[in-house]
MIDOKE-814233 format. One record per residue (C-alpha): residue number from 1; residue in one letter; chain; x, y, z. Coordinates in steps of 0.05 Angstrom, whole numbers. Example, Ala and Ser with C-alpha at 12.3 -4.5 7.8 and 13.67 -1.06 7.14 Angstrom:
(1,A,A,(246,-90,156))
(2,S,A,(273,-21,143))
***
This chain:
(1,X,A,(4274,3980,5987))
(2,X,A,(4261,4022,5918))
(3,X,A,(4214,4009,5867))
(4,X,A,(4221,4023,5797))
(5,X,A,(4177,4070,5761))
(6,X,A,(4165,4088,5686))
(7,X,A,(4109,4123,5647))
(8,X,A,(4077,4107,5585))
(9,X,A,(4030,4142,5543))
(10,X,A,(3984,4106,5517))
(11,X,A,(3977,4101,5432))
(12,X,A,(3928,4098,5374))
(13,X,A,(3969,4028,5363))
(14,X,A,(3941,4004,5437))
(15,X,A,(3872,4019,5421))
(16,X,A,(3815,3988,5406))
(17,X,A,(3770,4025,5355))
(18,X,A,(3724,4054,5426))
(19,X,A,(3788,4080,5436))
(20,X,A,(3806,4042,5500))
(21,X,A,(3868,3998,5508))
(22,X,A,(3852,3926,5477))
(23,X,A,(3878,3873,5534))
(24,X,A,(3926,3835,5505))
(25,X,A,(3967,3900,5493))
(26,X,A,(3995,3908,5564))
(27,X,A,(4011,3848,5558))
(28,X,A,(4064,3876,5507))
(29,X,A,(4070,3936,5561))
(30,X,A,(4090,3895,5613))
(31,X,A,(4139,3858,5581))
(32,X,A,(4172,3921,5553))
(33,X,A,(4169,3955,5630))
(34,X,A,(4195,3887,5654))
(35,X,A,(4257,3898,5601))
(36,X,A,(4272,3967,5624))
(37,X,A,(4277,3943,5691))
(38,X,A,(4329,3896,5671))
(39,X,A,(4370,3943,5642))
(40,X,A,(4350,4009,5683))
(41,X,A,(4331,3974,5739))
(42,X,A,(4384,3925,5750))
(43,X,A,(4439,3948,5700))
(44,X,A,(4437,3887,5662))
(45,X,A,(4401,3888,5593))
(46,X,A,(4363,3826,5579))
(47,X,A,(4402,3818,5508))
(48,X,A,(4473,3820,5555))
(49,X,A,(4436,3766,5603))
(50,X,A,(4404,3723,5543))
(51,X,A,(4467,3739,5499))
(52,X,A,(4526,3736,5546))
(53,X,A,(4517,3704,5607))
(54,X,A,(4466,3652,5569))
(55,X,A,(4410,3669,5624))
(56,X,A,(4341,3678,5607))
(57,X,A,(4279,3696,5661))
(58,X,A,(4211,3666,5625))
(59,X,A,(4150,3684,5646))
(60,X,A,(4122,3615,5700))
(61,X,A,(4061,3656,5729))
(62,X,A,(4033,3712,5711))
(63,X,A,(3957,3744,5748))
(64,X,A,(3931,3804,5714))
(65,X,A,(3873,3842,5751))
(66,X,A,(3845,3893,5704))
(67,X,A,(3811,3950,5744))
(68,X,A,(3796,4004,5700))
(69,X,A,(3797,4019,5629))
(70,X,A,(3854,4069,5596))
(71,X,A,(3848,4109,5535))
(72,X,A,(3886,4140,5485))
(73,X,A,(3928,4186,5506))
(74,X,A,(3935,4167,5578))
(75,X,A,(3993,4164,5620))
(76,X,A,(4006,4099,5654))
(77,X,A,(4051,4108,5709))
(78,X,A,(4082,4031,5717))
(79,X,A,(4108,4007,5784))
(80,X,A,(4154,3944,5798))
(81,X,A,(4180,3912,5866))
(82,X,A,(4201,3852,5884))
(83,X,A,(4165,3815,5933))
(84,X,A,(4201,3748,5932))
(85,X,A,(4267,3718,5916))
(86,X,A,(4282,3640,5917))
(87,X,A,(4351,3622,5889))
(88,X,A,(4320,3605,5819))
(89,X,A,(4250,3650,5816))
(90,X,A,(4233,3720,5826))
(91,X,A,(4167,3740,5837))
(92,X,A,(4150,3818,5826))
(93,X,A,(4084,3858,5839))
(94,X,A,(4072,3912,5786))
(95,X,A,(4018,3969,5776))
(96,X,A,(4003,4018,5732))
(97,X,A,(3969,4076,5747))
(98,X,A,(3940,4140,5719))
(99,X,A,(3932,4210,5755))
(100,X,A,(3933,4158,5814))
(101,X,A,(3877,4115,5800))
(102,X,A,(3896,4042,5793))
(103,X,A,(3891,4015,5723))
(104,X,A,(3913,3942,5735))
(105,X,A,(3950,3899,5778))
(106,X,A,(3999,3839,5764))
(107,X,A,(4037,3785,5804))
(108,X,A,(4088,3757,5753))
(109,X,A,(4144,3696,5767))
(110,X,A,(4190,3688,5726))
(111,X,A,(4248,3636,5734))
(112,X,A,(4326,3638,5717))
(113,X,A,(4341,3587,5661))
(114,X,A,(4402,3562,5625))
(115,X,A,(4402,3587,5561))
(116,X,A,(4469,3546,5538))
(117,X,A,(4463,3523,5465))
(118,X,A,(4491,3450,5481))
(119,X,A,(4441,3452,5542))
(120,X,A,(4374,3439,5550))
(121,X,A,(4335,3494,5575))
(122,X,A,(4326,3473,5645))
(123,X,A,(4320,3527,5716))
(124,X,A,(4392,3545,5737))
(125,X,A,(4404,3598,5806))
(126,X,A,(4398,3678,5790))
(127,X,A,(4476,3700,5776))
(128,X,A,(4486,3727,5841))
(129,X,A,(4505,3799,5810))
(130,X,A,(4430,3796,5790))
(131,X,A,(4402,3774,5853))
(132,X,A,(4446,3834,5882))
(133,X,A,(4407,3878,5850))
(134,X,A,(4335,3842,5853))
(135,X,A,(4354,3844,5932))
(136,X,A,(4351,3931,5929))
(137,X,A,(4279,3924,5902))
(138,X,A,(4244,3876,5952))
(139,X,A,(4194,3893,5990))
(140,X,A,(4140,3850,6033))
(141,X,A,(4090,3821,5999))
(142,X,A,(4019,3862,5999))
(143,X,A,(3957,3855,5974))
(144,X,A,(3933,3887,5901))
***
């Protein structure tokens, strides 16, 4: 088991005007961490998945526990692993950090859908070169 692990530093654009990160903007953070992991992570870029394999992984749960406030200029350290695999959902647990205090915590499922333009969107099974590498990130399940 490996987790994946990317910093951010935080921007004026984040902000608030006291200068600490406004809420719904890791929102955007996470979804940009969880798109590097795709293609860093797994070696699949979500454009190939969407694009090519007609995949897609929304978002089917998402828990966000805020725990301390980050400013401008902060480095977020953001942490991913996997702590469950079905044959159609993934469910990761993610952090980010700073100077190793924890910032938030989040518990996101997503699910593997068909993405086929003469299909309805409906759940399909991970592509098994996907789950492959899912499989090198999964850890047990722990507490935030």
């Amino acid at each position: 088991m490996s987790c994946f692990s990317l910093p951010y530093k935080i921007r004026f654009e984040d902000c608030d005007p006291a200068g600490i990160v406004f809420y719904p903007r890791y929102i955007l953070m996470l979804h940009r961490f969880f798109e590097d992991w795709f293609d860093a992570g797994l070696g699949h870029s979500l454009g190939t998945i969407n694009v090519g394999l007609k995949v897609g992984f929304p978002v089917v749960n998402l828990q966000v526990r805020f725990q301390r406030a980050s400013r401008l200029e902060d480095i977020l350290i953001w942490t991913l692993t996997v702590v469950g695999i079905s044959k159609r959902t993934a469910t990761l647990a993610i952090k980010a950090t700073c100077n190793g205090e924890k910032r938030l915590s989040i518990e996101i499922t997503v699910v593997a859908v068909n993405l086929a333009a003469e299909d309805r969107i409906v759940s399909r099974e991970i592509p098994a070169e996907i789950r492959d590498q899912m499989n090198k990130f999964l850890t047990e399940k722990t507490p935030h």
